[in-house]
C-alpha angles and dihedrals in degrees: 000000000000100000096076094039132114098200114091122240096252093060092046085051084053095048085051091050090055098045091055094058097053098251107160120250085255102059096036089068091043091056092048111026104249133138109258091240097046082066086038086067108041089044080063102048083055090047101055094038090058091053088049078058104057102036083066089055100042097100091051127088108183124199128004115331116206124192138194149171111278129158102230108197138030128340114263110245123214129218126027126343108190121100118297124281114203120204098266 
């Protein structure tokens, strides 16, 4: 990954740095100097390197798993749920 490329080291570890904390693709190259799609491309190559990650370690559950009962979605309403009838 870094072998073939022509950015230094320093700026890569710039573009990692950025990435970590979240700083769009846009200002990133703003606050280097690099083309957009030069950090495009390296926020894909990170991208793509951490879902290779975690696809390795998707089998593996390390450490103790607890589970427990939780409602996921929306609350459920009472009453009626149509369009609103006022008193005529």
């Amino acid at each position: 990954m870094l072998r073939n490329s022509k950015l230094s080291n320093y700026c890569i570890k710039k573009i990692i740095q950025c990435f970590c904390i979240d700083i769009p693709a846009n200002k990133t190259a703003l606050l280097l100097g690099k083309n957009r799609n030069t950090i495009n491309h390296w926020y894909g190559i990170f991208r793509k390197r951490i879902y290779d990650h975690q696809l390795a370690l998707k089998d593996k559950l390390l450490g103790r798993v607890e589970v427990d009962e939780s409602y996921f979605g929306a609350k459920p309403q009472r009453g009626y749920h149509g369009t609103w009838k006022g008193l005529d």
